[in-house]
C-alpha positions in Angstrom: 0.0 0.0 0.0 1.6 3.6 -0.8 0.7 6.2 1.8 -1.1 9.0 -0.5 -3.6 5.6 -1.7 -4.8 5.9 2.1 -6.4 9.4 1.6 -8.0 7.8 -2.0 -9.6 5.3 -0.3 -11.0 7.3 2.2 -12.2 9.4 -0.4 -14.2 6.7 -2.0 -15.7 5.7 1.0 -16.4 9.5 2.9 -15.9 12.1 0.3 -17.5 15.0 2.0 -15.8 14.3 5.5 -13.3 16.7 6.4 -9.8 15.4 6.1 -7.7 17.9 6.9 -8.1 21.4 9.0 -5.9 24.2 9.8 -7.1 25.3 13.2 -4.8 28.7 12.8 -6.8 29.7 9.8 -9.9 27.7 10.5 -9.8 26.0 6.4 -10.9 22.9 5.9 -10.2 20.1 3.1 -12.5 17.4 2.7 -11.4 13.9 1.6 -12.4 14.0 -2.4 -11.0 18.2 -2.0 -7.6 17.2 -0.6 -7.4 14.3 -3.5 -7.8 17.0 -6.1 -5.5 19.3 -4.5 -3.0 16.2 -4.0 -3.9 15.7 -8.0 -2.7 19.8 -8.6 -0.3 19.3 -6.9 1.2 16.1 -8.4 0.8 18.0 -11.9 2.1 20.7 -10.7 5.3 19.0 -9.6 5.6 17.4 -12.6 5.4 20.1 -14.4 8.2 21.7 -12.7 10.6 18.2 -13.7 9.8 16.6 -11.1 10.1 12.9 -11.7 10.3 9.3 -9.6 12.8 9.5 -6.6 13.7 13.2 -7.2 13.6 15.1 -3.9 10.8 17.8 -2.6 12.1 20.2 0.2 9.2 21.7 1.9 10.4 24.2 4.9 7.3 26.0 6.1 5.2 26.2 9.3 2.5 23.6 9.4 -0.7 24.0 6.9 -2.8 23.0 4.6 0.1 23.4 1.8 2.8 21.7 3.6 0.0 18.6 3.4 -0.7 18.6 0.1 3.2 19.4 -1.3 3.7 16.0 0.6 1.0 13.8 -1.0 1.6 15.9 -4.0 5.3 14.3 -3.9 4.3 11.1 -3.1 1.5 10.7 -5.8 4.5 11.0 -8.8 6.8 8.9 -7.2 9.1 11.9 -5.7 10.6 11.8 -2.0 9.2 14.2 0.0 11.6 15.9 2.6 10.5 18.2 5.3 13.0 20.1 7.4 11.9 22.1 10.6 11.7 26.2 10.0 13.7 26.5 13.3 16.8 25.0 11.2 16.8 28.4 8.9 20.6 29.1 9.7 21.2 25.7 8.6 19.1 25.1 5.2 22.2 24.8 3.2 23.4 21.7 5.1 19.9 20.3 4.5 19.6 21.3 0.8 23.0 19.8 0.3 22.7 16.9 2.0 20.2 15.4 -0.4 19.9 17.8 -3.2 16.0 18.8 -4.1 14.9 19.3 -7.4 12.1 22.1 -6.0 12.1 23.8 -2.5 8.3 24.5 -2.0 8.6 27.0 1.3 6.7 29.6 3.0 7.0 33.5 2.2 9.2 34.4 5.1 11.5 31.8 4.9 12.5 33.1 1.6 15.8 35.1 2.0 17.4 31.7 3.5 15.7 29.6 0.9 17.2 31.8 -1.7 20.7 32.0 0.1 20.6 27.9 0.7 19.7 27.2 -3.3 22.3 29.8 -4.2 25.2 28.4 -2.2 24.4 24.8 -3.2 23.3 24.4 -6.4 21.3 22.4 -8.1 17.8 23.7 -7.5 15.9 23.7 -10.3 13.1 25.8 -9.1 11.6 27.7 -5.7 8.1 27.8 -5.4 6.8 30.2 -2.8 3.4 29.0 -1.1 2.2 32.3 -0.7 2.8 34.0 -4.2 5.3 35.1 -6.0 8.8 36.0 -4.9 12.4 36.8 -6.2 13.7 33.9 -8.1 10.4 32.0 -7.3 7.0 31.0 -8.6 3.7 31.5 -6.9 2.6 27.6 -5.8 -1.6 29.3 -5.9 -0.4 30.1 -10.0 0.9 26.2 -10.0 -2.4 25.2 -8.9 -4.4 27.0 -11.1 -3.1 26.1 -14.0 -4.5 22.4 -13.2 -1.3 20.5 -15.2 -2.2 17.2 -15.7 -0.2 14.8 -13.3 1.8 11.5 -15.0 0.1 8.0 -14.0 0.8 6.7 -10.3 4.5 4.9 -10.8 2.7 2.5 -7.9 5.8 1.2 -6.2 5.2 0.3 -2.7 9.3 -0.6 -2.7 9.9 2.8 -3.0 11.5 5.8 -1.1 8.3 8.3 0.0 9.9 10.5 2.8 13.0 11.6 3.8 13.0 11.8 7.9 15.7 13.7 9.2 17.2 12.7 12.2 17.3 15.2 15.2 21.1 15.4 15.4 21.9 14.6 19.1 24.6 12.6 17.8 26.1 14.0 15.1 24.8 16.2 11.9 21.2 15.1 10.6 20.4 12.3 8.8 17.5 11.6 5.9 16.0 8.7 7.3 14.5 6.7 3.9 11.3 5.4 4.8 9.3 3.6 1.8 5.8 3.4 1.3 6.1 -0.1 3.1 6.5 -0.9 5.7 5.5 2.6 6.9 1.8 1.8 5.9 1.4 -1.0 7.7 3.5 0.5 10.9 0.7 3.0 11.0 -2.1 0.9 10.4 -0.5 -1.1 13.4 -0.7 2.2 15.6 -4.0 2.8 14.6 -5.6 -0.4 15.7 -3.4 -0.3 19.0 -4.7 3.2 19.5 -8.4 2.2 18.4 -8.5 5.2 15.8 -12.1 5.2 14.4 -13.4 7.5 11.7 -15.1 9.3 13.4 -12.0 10.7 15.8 -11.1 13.9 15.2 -6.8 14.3 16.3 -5.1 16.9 16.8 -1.7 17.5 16.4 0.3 21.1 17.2 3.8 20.0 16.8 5.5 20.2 13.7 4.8 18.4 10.4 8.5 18.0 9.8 8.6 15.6 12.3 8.1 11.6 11.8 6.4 11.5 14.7 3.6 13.8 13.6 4.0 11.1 10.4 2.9 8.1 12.3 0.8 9.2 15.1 -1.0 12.4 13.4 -1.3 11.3 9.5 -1.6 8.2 8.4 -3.1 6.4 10.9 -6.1 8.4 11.1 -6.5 8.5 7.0 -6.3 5.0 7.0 -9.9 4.8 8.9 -11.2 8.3 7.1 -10.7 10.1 10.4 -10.3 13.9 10.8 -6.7 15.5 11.2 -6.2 18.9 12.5 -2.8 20.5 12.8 -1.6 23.9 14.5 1.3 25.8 13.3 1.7 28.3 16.8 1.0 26.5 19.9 0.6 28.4 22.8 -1.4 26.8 26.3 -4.5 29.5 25.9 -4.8 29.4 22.0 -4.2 25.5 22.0 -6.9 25.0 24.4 -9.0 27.2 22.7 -8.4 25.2 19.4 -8.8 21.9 20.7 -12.2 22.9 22.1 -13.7 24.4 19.0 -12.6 20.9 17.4 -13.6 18.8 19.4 -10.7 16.9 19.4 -10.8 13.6 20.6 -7.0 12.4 20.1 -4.3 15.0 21.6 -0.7 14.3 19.9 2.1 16.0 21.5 4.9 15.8 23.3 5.5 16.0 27.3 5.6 20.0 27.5 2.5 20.5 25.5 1.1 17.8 27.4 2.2 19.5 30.4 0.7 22.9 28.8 -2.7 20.8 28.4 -2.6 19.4 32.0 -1.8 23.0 33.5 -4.7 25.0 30.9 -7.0 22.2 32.0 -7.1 22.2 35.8 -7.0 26.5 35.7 -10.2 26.7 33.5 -11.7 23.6 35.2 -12.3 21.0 32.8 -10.6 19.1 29.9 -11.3 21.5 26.2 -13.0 18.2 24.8 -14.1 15.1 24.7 -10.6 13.9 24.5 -10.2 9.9 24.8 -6.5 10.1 24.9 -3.4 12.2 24.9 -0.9 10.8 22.8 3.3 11.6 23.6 6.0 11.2 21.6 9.8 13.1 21.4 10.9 11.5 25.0 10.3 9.7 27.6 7.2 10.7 29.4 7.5 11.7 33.8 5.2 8.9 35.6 4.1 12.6 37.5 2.6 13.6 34.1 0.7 10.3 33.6 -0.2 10.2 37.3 -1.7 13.4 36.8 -3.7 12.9 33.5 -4.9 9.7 35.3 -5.8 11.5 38.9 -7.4 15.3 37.8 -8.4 14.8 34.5 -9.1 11.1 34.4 -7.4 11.1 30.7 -5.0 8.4 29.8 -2.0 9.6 28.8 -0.1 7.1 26.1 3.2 6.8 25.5 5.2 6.2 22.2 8.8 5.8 21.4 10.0 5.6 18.3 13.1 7.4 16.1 13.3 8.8 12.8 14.8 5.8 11.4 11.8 3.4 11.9 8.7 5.1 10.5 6.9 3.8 13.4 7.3 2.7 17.2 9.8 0.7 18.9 6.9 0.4 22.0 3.5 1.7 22.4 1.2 1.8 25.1 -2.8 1.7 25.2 -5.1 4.3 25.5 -6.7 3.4 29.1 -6.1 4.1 32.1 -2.9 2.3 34.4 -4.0 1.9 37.8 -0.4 0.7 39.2 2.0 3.4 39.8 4.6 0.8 39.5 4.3 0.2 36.1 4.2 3.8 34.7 8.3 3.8 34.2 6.8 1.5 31.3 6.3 2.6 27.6 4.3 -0.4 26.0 4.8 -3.5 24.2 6.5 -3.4 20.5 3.8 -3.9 17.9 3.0 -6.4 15.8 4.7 -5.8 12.4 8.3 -5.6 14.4 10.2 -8.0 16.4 11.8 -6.0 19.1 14.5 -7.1 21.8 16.7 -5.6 24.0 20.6 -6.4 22.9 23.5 -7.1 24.8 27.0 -5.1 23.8 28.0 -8.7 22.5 24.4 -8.3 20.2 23.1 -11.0 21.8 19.1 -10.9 23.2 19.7 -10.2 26.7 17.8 -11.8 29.5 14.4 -10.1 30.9 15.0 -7.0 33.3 19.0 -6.7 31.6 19.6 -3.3 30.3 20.6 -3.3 27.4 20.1 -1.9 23.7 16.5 -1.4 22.5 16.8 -2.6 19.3 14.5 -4.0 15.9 14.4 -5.7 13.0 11.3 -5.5 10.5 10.1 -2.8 8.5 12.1 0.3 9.3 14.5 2.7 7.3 15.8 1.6 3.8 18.9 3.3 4.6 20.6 7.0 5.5 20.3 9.0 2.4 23.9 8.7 1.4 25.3 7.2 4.1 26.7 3.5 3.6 28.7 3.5 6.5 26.1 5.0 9.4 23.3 2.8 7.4 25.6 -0.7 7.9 26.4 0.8 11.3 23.0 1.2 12.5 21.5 -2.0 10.9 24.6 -4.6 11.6 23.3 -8.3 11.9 19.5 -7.1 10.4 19.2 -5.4 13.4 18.5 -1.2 13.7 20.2 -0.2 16.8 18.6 2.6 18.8 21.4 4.1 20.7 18.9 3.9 23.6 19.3 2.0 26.9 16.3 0.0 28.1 14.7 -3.1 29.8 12.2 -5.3 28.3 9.9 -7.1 31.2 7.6 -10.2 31.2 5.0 -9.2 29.4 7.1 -7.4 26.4 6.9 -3.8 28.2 9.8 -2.3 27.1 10.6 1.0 29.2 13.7 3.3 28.3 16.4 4.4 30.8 18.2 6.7 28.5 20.4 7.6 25.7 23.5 5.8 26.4 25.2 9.3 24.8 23.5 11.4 28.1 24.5 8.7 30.4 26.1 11.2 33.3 29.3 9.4 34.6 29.7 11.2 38.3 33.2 9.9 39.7 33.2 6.6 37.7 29.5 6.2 38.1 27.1 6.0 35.9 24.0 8.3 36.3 20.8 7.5 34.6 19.3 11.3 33.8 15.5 9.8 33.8 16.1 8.1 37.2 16.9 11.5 38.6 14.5 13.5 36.5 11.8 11.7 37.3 12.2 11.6 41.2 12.6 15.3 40.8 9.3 15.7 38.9 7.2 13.3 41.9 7.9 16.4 44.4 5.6 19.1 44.8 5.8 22.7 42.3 8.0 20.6 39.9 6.7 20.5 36.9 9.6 19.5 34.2 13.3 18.0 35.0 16.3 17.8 33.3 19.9 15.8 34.2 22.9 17.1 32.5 26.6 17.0 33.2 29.3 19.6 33.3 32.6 18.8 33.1 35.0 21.0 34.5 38.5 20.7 35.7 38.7 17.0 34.7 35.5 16.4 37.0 31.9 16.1 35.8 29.4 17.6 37.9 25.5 16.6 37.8 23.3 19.5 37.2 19.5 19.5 37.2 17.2 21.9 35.9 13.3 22.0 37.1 10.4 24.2 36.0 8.2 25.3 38.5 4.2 24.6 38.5 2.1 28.1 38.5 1.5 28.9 41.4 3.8 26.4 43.2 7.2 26.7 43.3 9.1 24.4 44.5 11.5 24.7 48.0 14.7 24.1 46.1 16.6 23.8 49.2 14.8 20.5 50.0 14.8 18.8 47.4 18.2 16.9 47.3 17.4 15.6 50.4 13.8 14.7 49.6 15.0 12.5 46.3 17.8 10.9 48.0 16.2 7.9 49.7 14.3 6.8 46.3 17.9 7.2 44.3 20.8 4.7 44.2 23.7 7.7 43.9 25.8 9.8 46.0 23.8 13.1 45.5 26.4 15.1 47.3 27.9 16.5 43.8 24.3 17.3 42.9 23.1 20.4 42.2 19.7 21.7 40.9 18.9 25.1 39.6 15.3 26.6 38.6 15.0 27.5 35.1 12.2 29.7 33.7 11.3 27.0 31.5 13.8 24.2 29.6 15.0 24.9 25.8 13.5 22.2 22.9 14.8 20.9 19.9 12.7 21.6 16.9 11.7 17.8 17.5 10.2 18.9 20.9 12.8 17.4 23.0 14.7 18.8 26.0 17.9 19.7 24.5 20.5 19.2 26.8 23.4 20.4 25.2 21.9 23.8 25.6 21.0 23.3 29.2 24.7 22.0 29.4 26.4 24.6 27.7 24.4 27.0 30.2 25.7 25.4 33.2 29.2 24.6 31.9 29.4 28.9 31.0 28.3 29.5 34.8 30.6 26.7 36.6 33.5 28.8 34.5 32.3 32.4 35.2 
């Protein structure tokens, strides 16, 4: 099955049900409307050159356009790539990395799609989503014009979307999902999620994202369900949004979870008749679940997944876990993937080792142009994760970490998320975040906590308060209050910023 086929089918079965809606602007595409504009599109591309495995950079903020640029690109046979907005300064590297025919982008990202092109090479043509510009043509002129599109190529084999990686260890990386297995990976989530047509999800993070991909696309056009995205998130205006659409799926991440939780209990109630919230982008604080569970009575599911896949590695289920003991716990793998935890040796470890969280079946068809990394990542069939994790009795899998952020505090090792999540248990925390600074030859454990409105917390006590549920020396420990904690354009903490802040204070 090929990914834009999902919105055809759904189009033959519910034409007139919205597909797609742009809560910013309030538009609307039904099913049969976002097949033709997927159609214009396709002709449009084609008309531009665009042929079978040629690449599609689209760099805009999430909307309609961004949408149908993607299924436009897929319909021909193209490789959609989407790369974040917040990654403006660095375009070129994208642009260069894997060499688009067309950039389709939004109006004011056009001086730095103009300097990228320019400095690389190799475009063939800019096409401006919101009319014309310097250099470009209007994409609403495109559209217009109605160009015929070329016959579906139909390969199922074939490269559809170009995932970039979120650089935590090392540059980016185009992640090469194919039509398959991604299809079936989604349908997977959708029946673990029980996604029903007449759901109506919503999704404020960005497009660019394979998350958004897998938990906020295809799964819901697979059952003809509606898909809303946001392109500025904010706690008030999201709220506001999610209540006109009567959301019933929330997909996010743990801080605008945490922005949903906070909105919710101030006005009193949840903003719909939200079944689940849905997380993804890192692990998720047992505190956070707890409280979905306890004051909203919401369950909070968790995901974990990577660029690389085009799916989950583990999944949870939308209902409600009574046990606080088992909230540490993502969720069993799916059924379209064998997952394991590996030893360093790459043997399957035991049940309750840590180890490597690891896959085979149905994930990336490589790094674009990347042999090495590719073999690297995938040795013995396997895709590594990089991640550290157990796997328990019942195929649970939860993840202790990134063995990269592992914090080694004289010859120790640290696990951030043991430490970050004892820290977000204790009253007026609301976020956590472990990083080391190494000065002098010595690395120092630093921790940075958000406070809850209202209720800060008593920083003074809270070493002392975490100690007896911790197995390390937390003499060395120190924990600071941040205003809030920086993200990647993924939605992850990003501790290299919080470390490079501490590191510049432990020098000054």
């Amino acid at each position: 099955m090929l990914m834009h086929r999902l919105l055809e089918a759904s189009a033959l079965r519910v034409p007139d049900r919205v597909a797609f809606r742009w809560v910013d602007r309030d538009r609307t595409l039904t099913y049969a409307e976002a097949v033709a504009a997927m159609e214009r599109m396709a002709g449009a591309l084609a008309h531009l050159g665009v042929a079978p495995g040629d690449r599609v950079l689209i760099f805009a903020h999430n909307g309609l356009d961004v949408l149908t640029a993607m299924l436009g690109a897929w319909r021909i046979g193209a490789i959609a790539a989407l790369v974040n907005v917040r990654y403006a300064d660095e375009l070129a590297y994208y642009v260069g990395d894997h060499r688009p025919k067309v950039i389709v982008y939004t109006h004011d990202m056009g001086a730095p799609v103009r300097e990228a092109a320019q400095s690389v090479g190799g475009v063939a043509h800019l096409v401006c989503m919101d009319g014309p510009q310097e250099g470009a043509v209007a994409l609403g002129d495109l559209m217009a014009a109605a160009f015929a599109p070329p016959a579906d190529p139909g390969r199922a084999d074939a490269i559809a979307h170009l995932s970039y990686t979120s650089g935590t260890t090392g540059r980016p990386k185009g992640a090469c999902l194919a039509h398959e297995p991604t299809v079936t990976a989604a349908r997977c989530i959708g029946e673990r999620l029980r996604i029903r047509g007449d759901d109506r999800s919503f999704g404020p993070t960005a497009l660019s994202s394979s998350y958004q991909l897998v938990a906020n696309l295809l799964p819901q056009m697979a059952v003809s369900a509606t898909i809303n995205v946001m392109g500025r998130w904010t706690a008030a205006t999201g709220y506001d949004a999610l209540a006109a659409t009567q959301a019933t799926i929330f997909v996010g991440n743990p801080v605008v979870l945490t922005d949903l939780l906070e909105e919710s209990e101030a006005r009193g109630r949840l903003p719909s008749l939200l079944r689940f919230g849905l997380s993804g982008g890192g692990p998720v604080p047992p505190a956070l679940k707890i409280a979905f569970r306890d004051r909203l009575a919401l369950p909070l599911v968790e995901s974990y997944g990577q660029s690389e896949l085009g799916g989950f590695f583990a999944l949870g289920f939308p209902e409600l876990e009574p046990d606080d003991g088992k909230l540490l716990r993502v969720g069993p793998g799916l059924p379209d993937k064998e997952v394991a935890i590996l030893t360093s040796s790459g043997e399957v470890a035991d049940l309750g080792r840590i180890g490597e969280i690891s896959l085979r079946g149905g994930f990336m068809a490589g790094y674009w142009g990347r042999t090495e990394q590719t073999e690297a990542a995938t040795r013995g069939g396997w895709l590594r994760s990089g991640d550290l994790g157990v796997m328990d009795a019942e195929g649970y899998v939860t993840m202790r970490g990134r063995r990269s952020e592992l914090v080694t505090v004289d010859g120790v090792d640290w696990y951030p998320r043991d430490v970050e999540e004892a820290l977000a248990a204790e009253p007026g925390v609301s976020l956590a975040a472990l990083v080391g600074v190494t000065v002098a030859g010595r690395t120092r454990p630093v921790a940075f906590v958000t406070a809850k409105p209202g209720t800060p917390p008593e920083l003074a006590g809270l070493k002392a308060a975490i100690a007896p549920r911790l197995p390390y020396d937390l003499a060395p420990l120190e924990i600071r209050l941040a205003p809030s904690l920086p993200t990647t354009p993924t939605g992850k903490i990003a501790r290299a910023t919080l470390a490079e802040t501490a590191f510049a204070e432990a020098a000054a």
